[in-house]
Structures are given as structure tokens and as C-alpha cells.
Backbone as ProteinMPNN parsed JSONL, in Angstrom:
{"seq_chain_A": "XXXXXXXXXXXXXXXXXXXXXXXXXXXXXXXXXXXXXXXXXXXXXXXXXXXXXXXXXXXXXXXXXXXXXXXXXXXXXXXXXXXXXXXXXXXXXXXXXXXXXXXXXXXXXXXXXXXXXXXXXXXXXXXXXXXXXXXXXXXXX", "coords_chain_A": {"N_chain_A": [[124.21, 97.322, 108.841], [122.272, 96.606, 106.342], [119.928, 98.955, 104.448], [117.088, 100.085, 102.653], [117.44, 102.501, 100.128], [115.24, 104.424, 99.129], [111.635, 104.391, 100.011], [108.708, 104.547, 98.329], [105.704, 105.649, 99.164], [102.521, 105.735, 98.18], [99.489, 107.036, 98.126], [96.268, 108.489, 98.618], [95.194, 108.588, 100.903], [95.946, 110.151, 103.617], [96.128, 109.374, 106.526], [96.309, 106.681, 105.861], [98.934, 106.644, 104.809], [100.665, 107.886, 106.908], [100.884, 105.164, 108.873], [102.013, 103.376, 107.527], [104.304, 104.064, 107.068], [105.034, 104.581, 109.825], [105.376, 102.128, 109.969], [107.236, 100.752, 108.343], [109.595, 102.662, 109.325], [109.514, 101.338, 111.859], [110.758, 98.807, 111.768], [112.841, 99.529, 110.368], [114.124, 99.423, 107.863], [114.503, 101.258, 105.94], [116.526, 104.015, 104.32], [115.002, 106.641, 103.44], [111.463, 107.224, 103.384], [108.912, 108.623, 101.273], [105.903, 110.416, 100.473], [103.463, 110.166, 98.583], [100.18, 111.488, 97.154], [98.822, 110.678, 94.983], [98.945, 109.177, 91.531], [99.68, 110.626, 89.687], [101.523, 112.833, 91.106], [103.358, 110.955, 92.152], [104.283, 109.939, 89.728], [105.256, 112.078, 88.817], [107.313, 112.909, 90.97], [109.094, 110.878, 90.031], [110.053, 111.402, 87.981], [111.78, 113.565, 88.624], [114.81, 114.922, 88.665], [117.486, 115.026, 90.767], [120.543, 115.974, 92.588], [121.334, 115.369, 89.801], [120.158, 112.775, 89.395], [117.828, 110.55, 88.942], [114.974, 109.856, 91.652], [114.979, 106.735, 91.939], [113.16, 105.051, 94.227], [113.469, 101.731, 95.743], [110.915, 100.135, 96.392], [107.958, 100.453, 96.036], [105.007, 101.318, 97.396], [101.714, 101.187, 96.644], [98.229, 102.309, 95.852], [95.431, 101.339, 94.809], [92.522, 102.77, 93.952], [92.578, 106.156, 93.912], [91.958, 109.53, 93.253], [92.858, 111.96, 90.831], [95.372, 110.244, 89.376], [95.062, 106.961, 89.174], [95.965, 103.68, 90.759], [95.844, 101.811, 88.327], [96.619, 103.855, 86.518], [98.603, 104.787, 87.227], [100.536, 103.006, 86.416], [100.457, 101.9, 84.301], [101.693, 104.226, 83.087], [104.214, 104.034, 83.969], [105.425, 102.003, 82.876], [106.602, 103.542, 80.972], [108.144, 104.951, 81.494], [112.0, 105.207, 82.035], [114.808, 103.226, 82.042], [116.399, 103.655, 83.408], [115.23, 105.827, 85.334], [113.255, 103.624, 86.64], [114.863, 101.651, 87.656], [115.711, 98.723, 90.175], [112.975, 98.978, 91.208], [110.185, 97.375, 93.019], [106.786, 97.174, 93.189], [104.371, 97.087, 94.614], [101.045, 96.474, 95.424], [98.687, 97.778, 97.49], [95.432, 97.346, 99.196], [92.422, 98.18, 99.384], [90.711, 97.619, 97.862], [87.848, 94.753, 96.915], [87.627, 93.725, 94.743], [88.252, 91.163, 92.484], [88.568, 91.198, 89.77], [90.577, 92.922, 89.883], [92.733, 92.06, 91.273], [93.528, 89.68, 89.949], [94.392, 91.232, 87.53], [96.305, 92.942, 88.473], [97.845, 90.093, 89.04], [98.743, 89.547, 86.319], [100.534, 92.023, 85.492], [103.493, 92.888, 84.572], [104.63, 94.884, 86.489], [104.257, 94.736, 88.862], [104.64, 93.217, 91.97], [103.438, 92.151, 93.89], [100.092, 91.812, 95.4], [98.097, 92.893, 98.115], [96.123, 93.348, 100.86], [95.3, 96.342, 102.35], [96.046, 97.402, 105.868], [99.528, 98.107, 105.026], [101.258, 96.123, 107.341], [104.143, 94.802, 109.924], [104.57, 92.123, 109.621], [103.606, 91.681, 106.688], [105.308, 93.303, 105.523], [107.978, 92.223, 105.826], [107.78, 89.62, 104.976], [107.077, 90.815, 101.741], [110.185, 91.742, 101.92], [111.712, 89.653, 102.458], [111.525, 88.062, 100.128], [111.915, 89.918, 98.094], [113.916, 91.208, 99.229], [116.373, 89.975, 99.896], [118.503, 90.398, 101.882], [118.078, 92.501, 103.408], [117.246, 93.173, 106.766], [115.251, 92.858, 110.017], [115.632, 95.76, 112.229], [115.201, 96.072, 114.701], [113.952, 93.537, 117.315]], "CA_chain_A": [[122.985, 96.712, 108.343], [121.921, 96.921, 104.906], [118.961, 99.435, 103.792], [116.609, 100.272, 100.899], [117.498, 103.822, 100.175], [113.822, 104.549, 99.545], [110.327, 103.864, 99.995], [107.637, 105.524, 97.888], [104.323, 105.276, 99.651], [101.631, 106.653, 96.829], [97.78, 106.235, 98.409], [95.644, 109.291, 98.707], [94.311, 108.723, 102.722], [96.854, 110.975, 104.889], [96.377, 107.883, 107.522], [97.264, 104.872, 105.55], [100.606, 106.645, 104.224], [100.979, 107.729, 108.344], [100.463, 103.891, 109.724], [102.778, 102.507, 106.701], [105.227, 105.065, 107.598], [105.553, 103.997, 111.18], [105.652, 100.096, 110.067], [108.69, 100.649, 107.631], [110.807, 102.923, 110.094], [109.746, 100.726, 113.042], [111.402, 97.402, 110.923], [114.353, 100.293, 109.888], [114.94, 98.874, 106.508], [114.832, 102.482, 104.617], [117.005, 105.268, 104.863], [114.12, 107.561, 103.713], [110.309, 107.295, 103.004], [108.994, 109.486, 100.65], [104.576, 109.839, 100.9], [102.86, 111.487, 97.58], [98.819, 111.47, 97.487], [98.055, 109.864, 94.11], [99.67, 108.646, 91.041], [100.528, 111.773, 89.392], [102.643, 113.376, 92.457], [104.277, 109.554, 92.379], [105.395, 110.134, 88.452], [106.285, 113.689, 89.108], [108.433, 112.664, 91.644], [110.121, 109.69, 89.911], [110.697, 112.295, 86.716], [112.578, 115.192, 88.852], [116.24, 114.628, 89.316], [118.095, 114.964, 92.369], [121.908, 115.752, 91.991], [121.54, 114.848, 88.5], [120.349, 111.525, 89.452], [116.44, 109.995, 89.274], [115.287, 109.052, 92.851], [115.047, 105.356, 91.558], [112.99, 104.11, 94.969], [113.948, 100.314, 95.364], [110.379, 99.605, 96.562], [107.157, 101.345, 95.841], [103.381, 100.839, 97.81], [101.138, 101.591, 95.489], [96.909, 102.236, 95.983], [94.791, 101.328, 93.391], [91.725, 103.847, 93.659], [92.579, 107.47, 93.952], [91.608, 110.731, 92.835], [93.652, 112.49, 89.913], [95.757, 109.238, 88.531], [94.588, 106.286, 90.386], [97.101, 103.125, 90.886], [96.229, 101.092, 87.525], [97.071, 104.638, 85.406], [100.407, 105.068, 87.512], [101.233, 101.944, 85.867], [100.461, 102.392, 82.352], [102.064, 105.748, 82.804], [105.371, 103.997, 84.591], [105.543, 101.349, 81.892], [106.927, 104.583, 79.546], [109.672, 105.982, 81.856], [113.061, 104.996, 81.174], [114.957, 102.056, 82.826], [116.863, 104.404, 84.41], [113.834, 105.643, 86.752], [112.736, 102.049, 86.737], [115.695, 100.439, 88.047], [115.262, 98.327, 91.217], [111.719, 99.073, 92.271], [109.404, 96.657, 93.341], [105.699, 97.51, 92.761], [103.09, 96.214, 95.729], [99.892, 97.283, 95.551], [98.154, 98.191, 98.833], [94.54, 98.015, 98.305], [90.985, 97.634, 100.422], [89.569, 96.432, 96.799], [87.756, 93.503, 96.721], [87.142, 93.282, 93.192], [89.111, 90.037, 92.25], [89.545, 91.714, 88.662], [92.157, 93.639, 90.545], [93.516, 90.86, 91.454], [93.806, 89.303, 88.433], [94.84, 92.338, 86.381], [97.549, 92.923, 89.057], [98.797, 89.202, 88.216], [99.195, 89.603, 85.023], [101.012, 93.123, 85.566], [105.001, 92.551, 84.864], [105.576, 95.567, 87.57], [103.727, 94.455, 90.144], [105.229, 92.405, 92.365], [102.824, 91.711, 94.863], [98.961, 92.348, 95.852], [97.732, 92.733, 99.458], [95.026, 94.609, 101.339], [95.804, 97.536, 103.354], [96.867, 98.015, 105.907], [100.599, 97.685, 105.53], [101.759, 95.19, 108.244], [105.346, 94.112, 109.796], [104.788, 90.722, 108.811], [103.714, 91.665, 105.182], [106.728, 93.799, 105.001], [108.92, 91.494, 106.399], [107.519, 88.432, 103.549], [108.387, 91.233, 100.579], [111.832, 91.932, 102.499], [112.39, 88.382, 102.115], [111.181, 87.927, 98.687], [112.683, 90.834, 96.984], [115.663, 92.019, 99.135], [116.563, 89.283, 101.377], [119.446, 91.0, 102.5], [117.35, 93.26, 104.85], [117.198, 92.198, 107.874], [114.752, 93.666, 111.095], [116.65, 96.446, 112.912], [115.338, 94.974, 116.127], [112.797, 92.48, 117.83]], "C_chain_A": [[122.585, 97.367, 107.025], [120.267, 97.704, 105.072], [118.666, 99.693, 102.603], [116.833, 101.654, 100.859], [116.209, 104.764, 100.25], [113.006, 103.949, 99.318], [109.611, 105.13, 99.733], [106.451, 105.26, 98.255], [103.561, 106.054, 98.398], [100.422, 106.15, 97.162], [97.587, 108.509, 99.039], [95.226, 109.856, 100.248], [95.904, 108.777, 103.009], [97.418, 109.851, 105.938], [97.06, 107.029, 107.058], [98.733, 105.17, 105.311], [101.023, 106.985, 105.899], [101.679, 106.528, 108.723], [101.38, 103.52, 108.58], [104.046, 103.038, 106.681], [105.952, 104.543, 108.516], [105.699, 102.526, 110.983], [106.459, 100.44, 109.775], [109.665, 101.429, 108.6], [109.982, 102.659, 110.982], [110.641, 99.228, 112.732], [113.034, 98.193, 110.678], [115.192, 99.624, 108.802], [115.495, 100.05, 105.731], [115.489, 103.77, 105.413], [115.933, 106.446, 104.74], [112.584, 106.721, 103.117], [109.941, 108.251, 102.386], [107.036, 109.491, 101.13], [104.199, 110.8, 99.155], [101.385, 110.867, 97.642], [97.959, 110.773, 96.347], [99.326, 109.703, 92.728], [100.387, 109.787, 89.686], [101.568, 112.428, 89.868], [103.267, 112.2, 91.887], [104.856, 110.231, 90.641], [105.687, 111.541, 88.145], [107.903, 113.36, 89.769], [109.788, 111.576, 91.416], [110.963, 110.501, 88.436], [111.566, 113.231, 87.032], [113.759, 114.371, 89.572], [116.503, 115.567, 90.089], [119.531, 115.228, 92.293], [121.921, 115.263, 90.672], [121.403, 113.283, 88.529], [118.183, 111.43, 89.608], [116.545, 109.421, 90.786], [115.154, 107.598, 92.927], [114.265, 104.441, 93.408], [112.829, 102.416, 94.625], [111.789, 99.908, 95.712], [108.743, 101.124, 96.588], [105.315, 100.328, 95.927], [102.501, 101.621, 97.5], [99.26, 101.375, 95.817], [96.542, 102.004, 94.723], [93.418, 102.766, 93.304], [92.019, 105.311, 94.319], [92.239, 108.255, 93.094], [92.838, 111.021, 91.91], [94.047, 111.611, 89.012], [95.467, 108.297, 89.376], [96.042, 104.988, 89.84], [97.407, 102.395, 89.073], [96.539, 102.172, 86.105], [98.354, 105.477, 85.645], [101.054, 104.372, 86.273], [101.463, 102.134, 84.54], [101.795, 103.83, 81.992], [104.003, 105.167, 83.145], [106.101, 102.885, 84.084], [106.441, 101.963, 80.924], [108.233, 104.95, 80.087], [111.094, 104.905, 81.57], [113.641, 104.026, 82.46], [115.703, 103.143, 83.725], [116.343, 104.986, 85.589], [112.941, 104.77, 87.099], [113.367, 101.202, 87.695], [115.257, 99.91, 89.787], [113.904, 98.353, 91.867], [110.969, 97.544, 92.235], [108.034, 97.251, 93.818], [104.594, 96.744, 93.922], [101.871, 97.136, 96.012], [99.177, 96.574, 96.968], [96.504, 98.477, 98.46], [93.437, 97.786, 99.251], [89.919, 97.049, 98.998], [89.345, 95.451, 96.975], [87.336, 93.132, 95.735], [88.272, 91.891, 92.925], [89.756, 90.448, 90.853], [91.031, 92.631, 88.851], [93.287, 92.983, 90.843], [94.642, 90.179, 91.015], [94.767, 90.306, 87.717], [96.52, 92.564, 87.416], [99.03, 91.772, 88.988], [99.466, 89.293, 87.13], [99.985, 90.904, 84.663], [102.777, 93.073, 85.626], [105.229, 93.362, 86.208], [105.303, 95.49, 88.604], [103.739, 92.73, 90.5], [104.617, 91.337, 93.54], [101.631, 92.717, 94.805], [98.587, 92.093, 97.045], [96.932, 93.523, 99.891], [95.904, 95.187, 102.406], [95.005, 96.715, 104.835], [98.268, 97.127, 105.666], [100.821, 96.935, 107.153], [103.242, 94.627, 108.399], [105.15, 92.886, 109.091], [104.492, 90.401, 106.923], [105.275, 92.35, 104.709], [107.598, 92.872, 105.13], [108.713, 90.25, 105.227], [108.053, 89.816, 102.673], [109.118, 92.048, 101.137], [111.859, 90.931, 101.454], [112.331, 87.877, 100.784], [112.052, 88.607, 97.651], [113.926, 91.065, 97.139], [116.08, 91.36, 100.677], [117.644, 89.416, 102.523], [119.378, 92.105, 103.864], [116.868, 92.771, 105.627], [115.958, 93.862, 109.15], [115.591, 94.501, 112.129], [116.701, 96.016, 114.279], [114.248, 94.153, 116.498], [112.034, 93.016, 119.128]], "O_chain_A": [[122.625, 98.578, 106.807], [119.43, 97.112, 105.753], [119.419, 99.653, 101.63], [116.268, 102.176, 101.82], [116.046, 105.635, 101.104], [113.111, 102.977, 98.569], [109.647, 106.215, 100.312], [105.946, 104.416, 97.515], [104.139, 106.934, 97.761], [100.072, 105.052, 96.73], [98.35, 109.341, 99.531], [95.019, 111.001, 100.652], [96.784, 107.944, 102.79], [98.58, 109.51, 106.161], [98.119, 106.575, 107.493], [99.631, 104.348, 105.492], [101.88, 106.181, 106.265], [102.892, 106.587, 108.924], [101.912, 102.707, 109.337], [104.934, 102.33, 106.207], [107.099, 104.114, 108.394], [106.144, 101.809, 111.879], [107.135, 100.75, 110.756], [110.72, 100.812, 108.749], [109.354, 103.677, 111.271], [111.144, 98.668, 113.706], [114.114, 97.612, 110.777], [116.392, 99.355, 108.766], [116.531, 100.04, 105.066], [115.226, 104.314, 106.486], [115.833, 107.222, 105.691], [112.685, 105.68, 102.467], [110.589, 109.227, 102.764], [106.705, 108.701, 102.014], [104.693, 111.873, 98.808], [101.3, 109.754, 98.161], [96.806, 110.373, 96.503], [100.482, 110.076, 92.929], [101.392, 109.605, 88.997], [102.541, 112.638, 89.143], [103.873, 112.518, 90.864], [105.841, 110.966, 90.58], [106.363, 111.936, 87.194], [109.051, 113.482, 89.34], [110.836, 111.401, 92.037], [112.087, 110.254, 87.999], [112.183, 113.822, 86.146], [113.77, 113.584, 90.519], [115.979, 116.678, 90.174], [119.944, 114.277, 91.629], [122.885, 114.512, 90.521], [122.187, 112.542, 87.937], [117.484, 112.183, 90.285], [117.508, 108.81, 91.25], [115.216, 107.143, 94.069], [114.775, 103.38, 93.766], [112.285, 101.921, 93.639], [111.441, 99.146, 94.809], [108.702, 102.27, 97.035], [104.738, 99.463, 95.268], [102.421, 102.741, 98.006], [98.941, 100.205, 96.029], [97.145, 102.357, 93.709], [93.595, 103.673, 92.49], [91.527, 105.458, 95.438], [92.155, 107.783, 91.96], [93.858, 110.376, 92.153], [93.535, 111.684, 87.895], [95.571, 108.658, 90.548], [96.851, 105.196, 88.936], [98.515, 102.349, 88.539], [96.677, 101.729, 84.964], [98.951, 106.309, 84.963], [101.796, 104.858, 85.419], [102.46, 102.453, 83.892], [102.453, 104.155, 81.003], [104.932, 105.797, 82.639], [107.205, 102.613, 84.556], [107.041, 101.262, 80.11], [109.227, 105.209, 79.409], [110.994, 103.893, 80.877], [113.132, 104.014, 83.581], [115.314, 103.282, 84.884], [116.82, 104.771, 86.703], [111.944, 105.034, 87.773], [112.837, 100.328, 88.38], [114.583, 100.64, 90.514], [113.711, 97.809, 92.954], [111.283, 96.7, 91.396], [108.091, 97.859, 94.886], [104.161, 95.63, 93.627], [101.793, 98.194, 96.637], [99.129, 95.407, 97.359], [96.146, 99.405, 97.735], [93.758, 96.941, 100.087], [88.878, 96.392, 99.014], [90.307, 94.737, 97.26], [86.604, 92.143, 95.717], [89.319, 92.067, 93.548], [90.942, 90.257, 90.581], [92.051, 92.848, 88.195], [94.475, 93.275, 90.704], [95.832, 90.041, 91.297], [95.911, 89.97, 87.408], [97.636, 92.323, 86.956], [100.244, 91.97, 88.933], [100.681, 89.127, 87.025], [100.181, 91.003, 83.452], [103.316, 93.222, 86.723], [105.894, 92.805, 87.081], [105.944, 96.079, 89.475], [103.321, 91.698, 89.975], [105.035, 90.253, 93.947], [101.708, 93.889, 94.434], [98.679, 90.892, 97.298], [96.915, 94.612, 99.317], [96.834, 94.729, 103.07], [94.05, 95.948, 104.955], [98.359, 95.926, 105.923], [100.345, 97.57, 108.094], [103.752, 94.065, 107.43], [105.613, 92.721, 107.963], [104.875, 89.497, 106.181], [106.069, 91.985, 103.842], [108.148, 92.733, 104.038], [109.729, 90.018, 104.571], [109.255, 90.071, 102.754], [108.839, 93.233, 100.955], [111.959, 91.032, 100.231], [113.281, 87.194, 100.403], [112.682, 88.125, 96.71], [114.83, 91.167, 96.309], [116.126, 91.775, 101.835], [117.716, 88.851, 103.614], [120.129, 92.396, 104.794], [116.021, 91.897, 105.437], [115.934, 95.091, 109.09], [116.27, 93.835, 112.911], [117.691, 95.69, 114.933], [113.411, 94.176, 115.596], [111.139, 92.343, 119.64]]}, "name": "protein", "num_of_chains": 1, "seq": "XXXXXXXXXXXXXXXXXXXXXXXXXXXXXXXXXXXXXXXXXXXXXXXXXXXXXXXXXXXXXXXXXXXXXXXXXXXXXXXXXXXXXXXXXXXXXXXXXXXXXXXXXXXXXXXXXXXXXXXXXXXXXXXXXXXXXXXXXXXXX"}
């Protein structure tokens, strides 16, 4: 069975990266999960090579309001890095905003691929599976 090598969770609340944790390895799409607390940690972690290799996660759930860098100054910030720590991700912001400018601004965002309110959910995961990497399939039922 095909997996995503990783998943970058990036939200500040301890819980939500927990509970989004246990959705993605209960579905068993990713070989690892990674969790960082805001959007600094997240472009730390996408800047430090690994074996001489960027960790390039294929799919990255993304908060919009946090402390330090919050989600819409990841972006700006992840706009700059190099295709090489770019390649494959897919950008879904995870959010309890109900501002609609978020919304919006998220539309119009080339790297973001999707907007949804928290919490993560099988059946949201399971729509961007199918969307992005339809090749992943549910490990079981």
C-alpha cells in the first residue's frame, strides 16, 4: 500500500495536533507525522536537512492563528524557500476562524490547497487523499 512519507501538523493547541495525529495513523496513509507548535518551528523544520536531504512533507495542516509566526506568515515566509523544500506538499489550512476574509485570502493563496475548520476528520482526510494523492487508499474499514 502506497504512503505519504510525511505529515507536518503545525497548530499551536497540544490537543488538536494529538486528535489529528490519531485520525492520520488510524487511516495509515503516512509513514511518519511530524507536530511543530507554530509557524516558525514548521520553517525551521522544513530548512534543516536530514541525510543531506530537505524533509519535503507531501502534505502539510496548517493553523492560521498562533503565537510566534501564525499560519498566514508561514506562508509568506514558505513562498521564499526553494522548490526543493517545496516539492510535493499540499497546504490545508485547519482553522476554527470564522472570518470569511480567511477564507477568501486562503482562495486566492497558490499554496493552499484547501480550507476547513478544525477538527481534522477521516472523512476530510479521506476527500484531500482523493483530491491530491488518489493513490492512497484507507489501511482498513
Amino acid at each position: 500500500m502506497d504512503k505519504l512519507k510525511r505529515v507536518l501538523l503545525v497548530d499551536d493547541c497540544k490537543a488538536t495536533n494529538y486528535i489529528h495525529r490519531l485520525v492520520i495513523e488510524k487511516y495509515g496513509c503516512a509513514e511518519s507525522v511530524i507536530e511543530v507548535n507554530d509557524g516558525r518551528e514548521a520553517l525551521t523544520y522544513l530548512n534543516t536537512k536530514s541525510d543531506g536531504e530537505f524533509p519535503q512533507p507531501e502534505l502539510v495542516f496548517l493553523d492560521i492563528n498562533m503565537p510566534v509566526m501564525n499560519g498566514w506568515q508561514f506562508l509568506e515566509e514558505y513562498e521564499t524557500l526553494s522548490a526543493e523544500q517545496q516539492a510535493g506538499v499540499v497546504v490545508v489550512m485547519l482553522t476554527t476562524s470564522l472570518n470569511p476574509d480567511d477564507a477568501e485570502l486562503a482562495e486566492r493563496t497558490r499554496e493552499v490547497k484547501s480550507f476547513s475548520s478544525k477538527p481534522l476528520t477521516e472523512a476530510k482526510l479521506s476527500a484531500i487523499l482523493a483530491e491530491h494523492y488518489p493513490h492512497i487508499r484507507k489501511l482498513t474499514d
